[in-house]
FIZA-892878 format. One line per 8 residues: number of its first residue (from 1); their letters; for each residue x, y, z of C-alpha. Coordinates in Angstrom, 2 decimals, padded with zeros to 5 digits, always signed. Example, Ala and Ser with C-alpha at 12.3 -4.5 7.8 and 13.67 -1.06 7.14 Angstrom:
1 = AS = +012.30:-004.50:+007.80; +013.67:-001.06:+007.14
This chain:
1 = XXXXXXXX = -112.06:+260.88:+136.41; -108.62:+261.83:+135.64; -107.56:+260.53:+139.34; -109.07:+257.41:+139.13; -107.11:+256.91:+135.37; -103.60:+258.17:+136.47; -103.74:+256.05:+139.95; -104.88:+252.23:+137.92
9 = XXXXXXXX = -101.78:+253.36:+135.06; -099.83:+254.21:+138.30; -100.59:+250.82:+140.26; -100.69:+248.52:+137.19; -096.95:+249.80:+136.79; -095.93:+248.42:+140.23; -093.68:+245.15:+140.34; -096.39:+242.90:+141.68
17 = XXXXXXXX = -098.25:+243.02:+138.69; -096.16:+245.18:+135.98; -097.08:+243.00:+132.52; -099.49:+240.86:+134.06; -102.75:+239.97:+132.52; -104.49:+241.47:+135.76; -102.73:+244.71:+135.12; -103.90:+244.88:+131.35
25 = XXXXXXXX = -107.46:+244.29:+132.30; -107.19:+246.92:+134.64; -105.61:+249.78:+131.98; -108.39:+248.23:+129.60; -111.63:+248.68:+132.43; -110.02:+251.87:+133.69; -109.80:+253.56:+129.81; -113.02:+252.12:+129.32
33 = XXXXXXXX = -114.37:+253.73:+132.46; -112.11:+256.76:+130.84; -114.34:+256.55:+127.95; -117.83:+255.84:+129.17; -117.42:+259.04:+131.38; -115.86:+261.28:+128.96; -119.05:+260.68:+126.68; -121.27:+261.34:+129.20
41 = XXXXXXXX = -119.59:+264.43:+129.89; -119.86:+265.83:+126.48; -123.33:+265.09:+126.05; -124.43:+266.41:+129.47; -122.16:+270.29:+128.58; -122.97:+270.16:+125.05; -125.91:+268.36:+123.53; -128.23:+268.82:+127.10
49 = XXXXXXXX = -128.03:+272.75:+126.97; -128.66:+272.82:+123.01; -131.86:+270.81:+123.76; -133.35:+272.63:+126.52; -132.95:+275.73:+124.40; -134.58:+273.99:+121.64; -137.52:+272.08:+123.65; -136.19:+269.07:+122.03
57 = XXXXXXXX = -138.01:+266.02:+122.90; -135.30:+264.28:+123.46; -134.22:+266.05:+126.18; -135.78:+263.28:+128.82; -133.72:+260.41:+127.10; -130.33:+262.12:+127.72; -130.68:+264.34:+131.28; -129.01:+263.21:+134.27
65 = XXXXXXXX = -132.29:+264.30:+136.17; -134.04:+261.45:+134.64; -132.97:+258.21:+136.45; -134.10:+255.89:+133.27; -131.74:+258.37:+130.83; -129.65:+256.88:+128.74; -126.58:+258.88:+130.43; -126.96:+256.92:+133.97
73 = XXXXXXXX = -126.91:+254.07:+132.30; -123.90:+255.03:+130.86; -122.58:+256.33:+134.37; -123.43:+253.29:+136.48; -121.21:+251.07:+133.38; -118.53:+253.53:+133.45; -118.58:+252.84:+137.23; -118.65:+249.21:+136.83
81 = XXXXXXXX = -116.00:+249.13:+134.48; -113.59:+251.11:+137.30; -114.91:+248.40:+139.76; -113.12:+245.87:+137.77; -110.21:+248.02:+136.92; -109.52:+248.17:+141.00; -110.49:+244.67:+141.26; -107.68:+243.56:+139.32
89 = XXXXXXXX = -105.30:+246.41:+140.23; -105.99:+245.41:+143.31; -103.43:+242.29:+143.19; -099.91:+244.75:+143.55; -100.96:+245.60:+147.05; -099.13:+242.15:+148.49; -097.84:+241.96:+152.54; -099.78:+242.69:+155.50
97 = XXXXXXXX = -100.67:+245.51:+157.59; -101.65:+248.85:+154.94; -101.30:+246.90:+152.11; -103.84:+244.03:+153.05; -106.39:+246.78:+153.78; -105.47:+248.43:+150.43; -105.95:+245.79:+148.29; -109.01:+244.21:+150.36
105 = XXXXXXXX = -110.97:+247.85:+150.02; -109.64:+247.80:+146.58; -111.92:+244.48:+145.75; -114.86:+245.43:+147.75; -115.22:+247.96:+145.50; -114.59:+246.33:+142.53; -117.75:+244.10:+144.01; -119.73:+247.05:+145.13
113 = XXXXXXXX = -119.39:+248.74:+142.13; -120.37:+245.79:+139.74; -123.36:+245.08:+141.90; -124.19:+248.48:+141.27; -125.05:+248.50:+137.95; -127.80:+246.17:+139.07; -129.90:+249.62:+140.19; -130.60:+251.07:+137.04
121 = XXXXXXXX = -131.86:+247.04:+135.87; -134.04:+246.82:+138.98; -135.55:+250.26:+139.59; -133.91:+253.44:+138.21; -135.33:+255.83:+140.43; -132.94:+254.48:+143.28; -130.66:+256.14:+141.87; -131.70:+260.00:+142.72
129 = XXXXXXXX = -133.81:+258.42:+145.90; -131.71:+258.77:+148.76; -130.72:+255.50:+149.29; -129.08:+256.31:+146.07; -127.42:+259.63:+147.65; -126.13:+257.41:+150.67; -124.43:+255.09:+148.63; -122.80:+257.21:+145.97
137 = XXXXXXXX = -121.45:+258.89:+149.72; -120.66:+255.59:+151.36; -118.68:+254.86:+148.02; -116.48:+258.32:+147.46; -115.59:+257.31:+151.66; -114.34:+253.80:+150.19; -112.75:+255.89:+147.58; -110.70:+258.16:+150.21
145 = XXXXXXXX = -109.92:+255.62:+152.36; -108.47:+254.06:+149.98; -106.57:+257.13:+148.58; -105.42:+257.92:+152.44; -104.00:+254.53:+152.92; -102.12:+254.68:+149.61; -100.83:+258.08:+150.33; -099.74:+257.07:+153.58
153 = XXXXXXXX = -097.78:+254.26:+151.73; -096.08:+256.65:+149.55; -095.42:+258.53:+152.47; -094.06:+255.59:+154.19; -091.49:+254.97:+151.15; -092.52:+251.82:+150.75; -093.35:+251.85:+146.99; -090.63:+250.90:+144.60
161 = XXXXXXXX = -089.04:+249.45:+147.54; -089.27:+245.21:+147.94; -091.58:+245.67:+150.84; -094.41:+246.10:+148.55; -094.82:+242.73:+147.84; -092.98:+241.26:+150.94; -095.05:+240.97:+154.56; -094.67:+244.17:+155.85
169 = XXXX = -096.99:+245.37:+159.03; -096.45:+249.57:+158.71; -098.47:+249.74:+162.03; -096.48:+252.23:+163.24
């Protein structure tokens, strides 16, 4: 969680879209995201063990083993919500080459993971089925791919430089 925060700040601080609207909807989805996790978290370390000690019946409504619980519902938002913070963050990857394939990965996920929240609407037991499994996997690979080309950028020295926004081909 904390990556995913620091690295939208980090890219929505970039020249190409420093100030821009895109870049405030992006801090906005990714604190959201920030948010949405964060309570999820607490509940599932905190309130989850009290009630299993308790036999509290409303131990269904809140556990992550339960695909209808109100805590992947608000998983699969708080993944949404990221979707559109990389959508939009997506914009300060300009040029060719790495940075085309940055920012293009960058909006398929921002689709993927919108579309996403569509499985706990349609059946919730996707979720933990393992379809489910494959495509939480398929998206952490999106995830590091995307992390690998960006490092390889920073690597490169091309942030901070003009060749972030310019048509550079880092091919090489």
């Amino acid at each position: 969680m904390t990556g995913n925060v620091l690295f939208i700040f980090s890219v929505s601080r970039l020249p190409a879209i420093s100030g821009s609207i895109k870049a405030i909807i992006s801090q906005i989805s990714v604190g959201m995201y920030g948010a949405l996790v964060t309570i999820n978290y607490a509940i599932q370390t905190t309130a989850i063990p009290s009630m299993v000690l308790e036999s509290n019946v409303m131990l269904e409504a809140f556990s992550m083993l339960n695909p209808s619980s109100i805590c992947w519902t608000l998983e699969m938002f708080a993944y949404a919500v990221l979707g559109v913070a990389y959508w939009f963050a997506a914009s300060a990857f300009q040029g060719k080459g790495i940075f085309k394939a940055i920012r293009y990965l960058m909006i398929f996920n921002g689709w993927a993971s919108l579309i996403s929240i569509l499985i706990p609407v349609v059946d919730p037991h996707l979720l933990l089925a393992p379809q489910g499994l494959i495509a939480y996997c398929l998206w952490n690979v999106l995830i590091l791919s995307i992390m690998v080309l960006v490092i390889r950028v920073i690597r490169l020295n091309l942030i901070g430089t003009t060749s972030i926004s310019n048509d550079v081909s880092t091919d090489g």
